[in-house]
C-alpha positions as CSV (number, residue, x, y, z in Angstrom):
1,X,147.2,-24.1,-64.7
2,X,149.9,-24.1,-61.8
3,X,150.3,-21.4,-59.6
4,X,148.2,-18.7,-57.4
5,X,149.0,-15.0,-59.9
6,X,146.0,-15.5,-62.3
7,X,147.9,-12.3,-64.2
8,X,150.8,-13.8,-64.6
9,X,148.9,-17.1,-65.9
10,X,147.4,-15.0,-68.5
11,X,149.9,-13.3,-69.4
12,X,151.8,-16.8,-70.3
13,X,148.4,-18.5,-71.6
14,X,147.8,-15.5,-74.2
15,X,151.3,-15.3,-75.1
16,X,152.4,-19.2,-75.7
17,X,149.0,-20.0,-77.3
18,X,147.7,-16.7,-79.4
19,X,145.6,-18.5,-81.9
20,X,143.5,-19.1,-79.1
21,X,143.9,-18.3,-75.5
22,X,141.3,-19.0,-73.0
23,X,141.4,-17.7,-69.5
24,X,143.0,-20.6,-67.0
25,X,141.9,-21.8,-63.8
26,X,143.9,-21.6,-60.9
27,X,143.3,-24.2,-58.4
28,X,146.0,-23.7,-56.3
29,X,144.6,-20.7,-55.2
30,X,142.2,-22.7,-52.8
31,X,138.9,-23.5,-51.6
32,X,136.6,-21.9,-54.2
33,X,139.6,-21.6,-56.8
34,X,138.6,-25.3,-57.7
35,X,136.4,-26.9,-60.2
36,X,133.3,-27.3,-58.5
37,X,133.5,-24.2,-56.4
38,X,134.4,-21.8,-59.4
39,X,131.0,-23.5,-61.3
40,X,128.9,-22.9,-58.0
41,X,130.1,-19.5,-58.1
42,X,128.5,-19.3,-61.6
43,X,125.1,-20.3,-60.4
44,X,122.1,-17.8,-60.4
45,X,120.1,-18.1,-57.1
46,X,121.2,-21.4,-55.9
47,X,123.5,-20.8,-53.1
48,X,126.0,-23.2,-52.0
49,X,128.5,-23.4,-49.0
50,X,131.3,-25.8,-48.1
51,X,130.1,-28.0,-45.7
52,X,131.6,-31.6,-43.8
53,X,134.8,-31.2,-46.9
54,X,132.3,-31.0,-49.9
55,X,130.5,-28.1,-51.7
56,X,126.5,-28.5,-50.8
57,X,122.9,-26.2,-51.7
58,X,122.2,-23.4,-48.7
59,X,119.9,-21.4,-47.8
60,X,122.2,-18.3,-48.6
61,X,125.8,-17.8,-49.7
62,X,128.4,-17.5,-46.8
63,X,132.1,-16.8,-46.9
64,X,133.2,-19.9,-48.7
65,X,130.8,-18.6,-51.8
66,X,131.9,-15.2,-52.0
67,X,135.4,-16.1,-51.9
68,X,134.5,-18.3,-55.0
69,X,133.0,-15.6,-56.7
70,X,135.7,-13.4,-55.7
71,X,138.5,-15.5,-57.3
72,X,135.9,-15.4,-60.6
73,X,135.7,-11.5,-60.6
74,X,139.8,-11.5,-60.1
75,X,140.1,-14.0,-63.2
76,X,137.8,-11.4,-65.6
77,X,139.7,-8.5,-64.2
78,X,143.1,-10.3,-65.5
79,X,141.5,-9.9,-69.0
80,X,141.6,-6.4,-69.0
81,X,145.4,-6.1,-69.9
82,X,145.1,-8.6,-72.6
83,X,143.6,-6.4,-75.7
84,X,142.3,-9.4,-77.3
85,X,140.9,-8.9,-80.6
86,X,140.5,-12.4,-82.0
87,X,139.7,-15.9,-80.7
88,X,139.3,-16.3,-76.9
89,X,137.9,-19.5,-74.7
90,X,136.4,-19.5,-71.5
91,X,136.1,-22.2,-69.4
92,X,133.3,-23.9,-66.6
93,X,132.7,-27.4,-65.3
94,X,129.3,-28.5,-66.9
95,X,126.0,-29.0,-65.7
96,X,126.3,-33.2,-65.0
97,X,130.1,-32.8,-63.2
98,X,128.8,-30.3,-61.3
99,X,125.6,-32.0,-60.4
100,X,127.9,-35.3,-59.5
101,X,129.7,-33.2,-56.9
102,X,127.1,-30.5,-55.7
103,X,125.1,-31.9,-52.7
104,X,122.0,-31.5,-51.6
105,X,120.6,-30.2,-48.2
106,X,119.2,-33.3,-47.9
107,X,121.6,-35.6,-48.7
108,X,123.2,-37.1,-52.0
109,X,124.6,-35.3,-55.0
110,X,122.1,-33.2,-57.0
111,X,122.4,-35.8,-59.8
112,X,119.9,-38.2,-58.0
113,X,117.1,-35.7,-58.6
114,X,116.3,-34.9,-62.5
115,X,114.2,-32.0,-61.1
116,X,117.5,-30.9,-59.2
117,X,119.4,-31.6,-62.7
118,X,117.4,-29.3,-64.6
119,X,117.5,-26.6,-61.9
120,X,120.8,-26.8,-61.8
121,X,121.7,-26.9,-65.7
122,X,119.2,-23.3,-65.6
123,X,120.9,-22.0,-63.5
124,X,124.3,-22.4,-64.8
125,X,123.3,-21.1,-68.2
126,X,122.0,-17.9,-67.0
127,X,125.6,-17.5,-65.0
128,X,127.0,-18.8,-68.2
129,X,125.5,-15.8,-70.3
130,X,126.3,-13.3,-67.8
131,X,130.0,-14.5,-67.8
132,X,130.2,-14.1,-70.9
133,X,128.8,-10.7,-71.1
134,X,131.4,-9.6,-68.4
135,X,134.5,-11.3,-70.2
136,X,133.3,-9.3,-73.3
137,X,133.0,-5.7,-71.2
138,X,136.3,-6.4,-70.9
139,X,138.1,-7.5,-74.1
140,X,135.1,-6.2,-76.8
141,X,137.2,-7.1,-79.6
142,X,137.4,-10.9,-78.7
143,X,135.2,-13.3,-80.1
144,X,134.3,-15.0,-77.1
145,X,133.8,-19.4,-77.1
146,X,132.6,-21.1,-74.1
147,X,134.3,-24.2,-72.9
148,X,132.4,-26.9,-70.4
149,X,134.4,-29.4,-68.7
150,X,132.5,-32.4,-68.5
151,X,135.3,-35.4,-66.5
152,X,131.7,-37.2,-64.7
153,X,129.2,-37.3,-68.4
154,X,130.5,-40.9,-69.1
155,X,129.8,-42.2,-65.6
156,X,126.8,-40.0,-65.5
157,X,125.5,-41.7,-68.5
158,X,126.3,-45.5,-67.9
159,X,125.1,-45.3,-64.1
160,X,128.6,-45.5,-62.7
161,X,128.7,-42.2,-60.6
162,X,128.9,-43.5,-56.6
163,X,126.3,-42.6,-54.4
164,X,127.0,-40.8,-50.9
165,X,127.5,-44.4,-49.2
166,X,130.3,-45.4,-51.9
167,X,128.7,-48.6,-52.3
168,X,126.8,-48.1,-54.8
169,X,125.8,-45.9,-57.9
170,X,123.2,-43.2,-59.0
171,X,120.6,-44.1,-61.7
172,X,122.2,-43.7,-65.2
173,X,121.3,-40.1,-66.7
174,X,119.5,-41.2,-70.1
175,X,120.9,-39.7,-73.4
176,X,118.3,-37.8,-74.0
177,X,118.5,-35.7,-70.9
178,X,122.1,-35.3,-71.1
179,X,121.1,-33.8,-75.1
180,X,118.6,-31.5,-73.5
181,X,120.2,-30.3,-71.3
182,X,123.5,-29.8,-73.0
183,X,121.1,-28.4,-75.8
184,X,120.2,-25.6,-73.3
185,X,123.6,-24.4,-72.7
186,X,124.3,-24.3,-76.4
187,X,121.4,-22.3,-77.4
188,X,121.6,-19.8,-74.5
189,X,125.2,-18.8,-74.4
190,X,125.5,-17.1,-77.5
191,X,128.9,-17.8,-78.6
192,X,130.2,-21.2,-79.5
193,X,129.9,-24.1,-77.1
194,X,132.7,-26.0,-76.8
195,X,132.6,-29.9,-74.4
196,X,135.6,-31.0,-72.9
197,X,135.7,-34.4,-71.3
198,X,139.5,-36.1,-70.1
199,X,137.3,-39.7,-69.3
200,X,137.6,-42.8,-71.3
201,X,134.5,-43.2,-73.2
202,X,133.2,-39.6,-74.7
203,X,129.8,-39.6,-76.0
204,X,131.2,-37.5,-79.5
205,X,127.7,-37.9,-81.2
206,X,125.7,-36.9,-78.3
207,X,128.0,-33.7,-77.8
208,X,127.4,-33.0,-81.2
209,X,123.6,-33.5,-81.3
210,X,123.4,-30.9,-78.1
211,X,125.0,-28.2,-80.6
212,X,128.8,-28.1,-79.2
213,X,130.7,-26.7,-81.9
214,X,134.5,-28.7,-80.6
215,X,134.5,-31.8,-78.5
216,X,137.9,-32.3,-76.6
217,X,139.4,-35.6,-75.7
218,X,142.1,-37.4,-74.0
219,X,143.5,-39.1,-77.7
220,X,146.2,-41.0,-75.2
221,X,142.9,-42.9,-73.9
222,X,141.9,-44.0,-77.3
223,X,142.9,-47.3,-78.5
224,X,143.0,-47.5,-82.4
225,X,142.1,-50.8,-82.7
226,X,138.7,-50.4,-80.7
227,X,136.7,-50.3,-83.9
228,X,133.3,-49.0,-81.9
229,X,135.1,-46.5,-80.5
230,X,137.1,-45.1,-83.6
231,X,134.2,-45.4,-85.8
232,X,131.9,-43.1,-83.6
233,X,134.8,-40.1,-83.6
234,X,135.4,-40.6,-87.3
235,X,131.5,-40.1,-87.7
236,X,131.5,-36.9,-85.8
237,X,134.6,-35.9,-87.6
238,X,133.1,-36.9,-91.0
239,X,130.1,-34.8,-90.1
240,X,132.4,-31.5,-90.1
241,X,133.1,-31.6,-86.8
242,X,135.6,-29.6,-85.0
243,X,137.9,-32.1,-82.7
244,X,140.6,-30.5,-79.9
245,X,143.0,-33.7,-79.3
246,X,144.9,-33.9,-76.2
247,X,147.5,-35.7,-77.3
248,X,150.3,-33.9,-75.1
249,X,150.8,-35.3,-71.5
250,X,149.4,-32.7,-68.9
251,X,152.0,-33.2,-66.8
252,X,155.3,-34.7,-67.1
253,X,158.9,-33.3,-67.6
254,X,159.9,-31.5,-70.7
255,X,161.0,-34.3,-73.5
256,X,162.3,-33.0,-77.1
257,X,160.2,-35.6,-78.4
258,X,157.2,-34.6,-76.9
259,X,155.7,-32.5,-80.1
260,X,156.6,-35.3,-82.4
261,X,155.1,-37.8,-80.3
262,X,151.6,-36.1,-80.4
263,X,151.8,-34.7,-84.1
264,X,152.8,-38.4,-84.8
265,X,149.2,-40.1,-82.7
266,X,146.5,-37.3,-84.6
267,X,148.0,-38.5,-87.6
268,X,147.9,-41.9,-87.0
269,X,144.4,-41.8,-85.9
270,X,143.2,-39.0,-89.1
271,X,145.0,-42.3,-91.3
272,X,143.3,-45.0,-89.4
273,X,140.1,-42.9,-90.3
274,X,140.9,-42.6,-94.0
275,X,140.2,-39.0,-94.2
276,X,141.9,-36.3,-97.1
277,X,145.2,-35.2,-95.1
278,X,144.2,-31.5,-96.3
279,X,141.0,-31.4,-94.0
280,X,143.0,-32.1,-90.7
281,X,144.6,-28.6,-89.9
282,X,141.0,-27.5,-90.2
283,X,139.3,-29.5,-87.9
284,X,142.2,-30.3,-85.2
285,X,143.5,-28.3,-82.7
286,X,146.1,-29.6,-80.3
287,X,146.6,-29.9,-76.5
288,X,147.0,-31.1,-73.4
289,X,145.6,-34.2,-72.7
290,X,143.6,-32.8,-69.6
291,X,144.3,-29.8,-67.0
292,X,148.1,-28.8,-65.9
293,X,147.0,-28.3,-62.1
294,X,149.6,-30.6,-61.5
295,X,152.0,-29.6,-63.3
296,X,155.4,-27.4,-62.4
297,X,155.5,-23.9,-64.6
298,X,157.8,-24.7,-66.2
299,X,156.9,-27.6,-67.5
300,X,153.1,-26.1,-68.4
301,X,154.8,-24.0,-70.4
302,X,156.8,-26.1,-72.2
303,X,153.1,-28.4,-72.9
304,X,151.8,-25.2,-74.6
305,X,154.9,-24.8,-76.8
306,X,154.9,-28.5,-77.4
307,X,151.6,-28.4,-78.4
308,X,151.5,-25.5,-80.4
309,X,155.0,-27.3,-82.6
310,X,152.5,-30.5,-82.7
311,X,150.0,-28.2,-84.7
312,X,153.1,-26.9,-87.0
313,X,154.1,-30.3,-87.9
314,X,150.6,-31.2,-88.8
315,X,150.2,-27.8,-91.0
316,X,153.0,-29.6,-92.9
C-alpha cells in the first residue's frame, strides 16, 4: 500500500475489503519497511544488516535490523483496533525471493548455496509461526492465512536469477527443492498457506503440490491462447483449487470501466477452461494484479472497490 500511517492503511484495508483483509505493507516508510528487509526481520537467528545498498547475513543485528523489526511490531500493533473475527491474511516475501536478494558475508545471494537455502527457508518458518502467534494475541477471533510473496520462484526455477557480477545467472533451483521447501512452510505455519507470485510463468502445480491452499497471479500476464500455459492453471483449478486473480491494474488512475474490465477477463479465462459457471465465485477471489506501492491513495482505494464490484459481477 501507499503511504507511511500503517493505522490509517488498516483502517482503509479492513474497511474496503471485509471478506478478507490482510495487514498491508508499507514501503514508503523506508529502509526495513521494504520487502526484503521486513522478511529478514522475520528470520530466527540469522542476523542481517544493510550493507554497500543491499541487505546481507551478519554477525549480529545492528540498527538497520531493529528498525525492520520495529516497523513489524508497529504493523501487529495496528491490529489491535481492528476486532477482527473472521478471515484475515498476512503477508511475507518467501523463502526463494528472499534468498535471491539476501547476501552472503561472503559474497553472492544466499540462493547460490542450497545449504544457505534451507537455512534460510528454517528460519523463516519458525518467524513465520511466531508471527502468526503474535497477529492472533491480538485479534483472537480471526482466523488467520498466511500469504508468501514469491516475484523471483520463476527465475529461481529456470536459472535466470543474475549473479552478483550481472553477467551471468545462479544455477536453476530444481522443482523438487522448491516443493520441499515450500512444503516446510506449509506444514509449520498452521493456518493456510497462501503463494503469491506477480511474474510471468507461475509454477500453479508445484505451488499446489507444496500444500498452498490459494495461488495468486498476475491474470493480465496470461495469454489465453498459450495452450501450455492455460492448461496447467485449469488443472490446478480442476483439482479444487483456490485461485486469487489479479486482474485489476495495481496502479493506474481510477476508470469506471475498471471493474467490468477484470470481471469481463476471469470470465473469459473460467470459459476458455470450460468449467460449470456456478463453481467460479467459489474458487475466485479478485485483486490487484500485484502491490499498490506505487500507487496514489486514492487511486488504491478505488483498486479495492473496483475489485471488490469485479467479485459482485461475477456472483451474478
Amino acid at each position: 500500500m501507499p503511504g507511511t500511517d500503517v493505522r490509517e492503511a488498516v483502517n482503509v484495508v479492513f474497511g474496503e475489503l471485509p471478506e478478507w483483509p490482510h495487514l498491508p505493507e508499507l514501503p514508503a516508510r523506508g529502509l526495513g519497511a521494504d520487502m526484503i528487509g521486513r522478511g529478514a526481520a522475520l528470520l530466527v537467528d540469522l542476523p542481517v544488516q544493510w550493507w554497500a545498498f543491499r541487505w546481507e547475513m551478519a554477525d549480529l543485528p545492528g540498527v538497520d535490523a531493529r528498525r525492520a523489526a520495529d516497523f513489524l511490531e508497529r504493523d501487529l500493533d495496528a491490529l489491535h483496533e481492528t476486532a477482527a473475527a473472521g478471515p484475515v491474511r498476512l503477508t511475507s516475501v518467501g523463502p526463494f525471493t528472499l534468498a535471491a536478494n539476501l547476501w552472503r558475508r561472503t559474497g553472492g545471494a544466499m540462493i547460490a548455496d542450497p545449504g544457505a537455502v534451507a537455512d534460510l527457508t528454517a528460519s523463516l518458518t519458525e518467524g513465520l509461526r511466531r508471527h502468526v502467534a503474535a497477529a492472533q494475541a491480538r485479534m483472537p477471533g480471526a482466523a488467520l492465512s498466511i500469504q508468501i510473496d514469491e516475484p523471483s520462484l520463476p527465475a529461481a526455477l529456470a536459472g535466470r536469477v543474475n549473479n552478483e557480477s550481472g553477467l551471468d545467472f545462479y544455477r536453476r533451483v530444481p522443482v523438487e527443492v522448491a516443493r520441499e521447501r515450500l512444503r516446510e512452510i506449509a506444514d509449520a505455519v498452521g493456518v493456510p498457506l497462501v503463494v503469491h507470485c506477480c511474474a510471468p510463468d507461475v509454477p500453479v502445480g508445484l505451488l499446489a503440490e507444496a500444500g498452498a491452499r490459494a495461488v495468486g497471479i498476475d491474470l493480465t500476464l496470461l495469454d489465453l491462447d498459450d495452450v501450455p500455459k492455460v492448461d496447467a492453471l485449469g488443472e490446478y483449478l480442476d483439482g479444487g483449487g483456490r485461485l486469487i486473480a489479479g486482474a485489476v491494474p495495481a496502479i493506474g488512475s481510477a476508470h469506471p470501466g475498471t471493474a467490468a474490465a477484470a470481471a469481463d477477463r476471469v470470465l473469459a479465462l473460467w470459459n476458455r477452461l470450460g468449467f460449470d459457471p456456478e463453481l467460479l465465485p467459489r474458487q475466485v477471489a479478485v485483486a490487484t494484479a500485484c502491490g499498490m506501492a506505487g500507487a496514489s491513495p486514492d487511486y488504491a482505494r478505488f483498486a479495492m472497490e473496483a475489485s471488490r464490484e469485479a467479485a459482485r459481477r461475477l456472483h451474478g
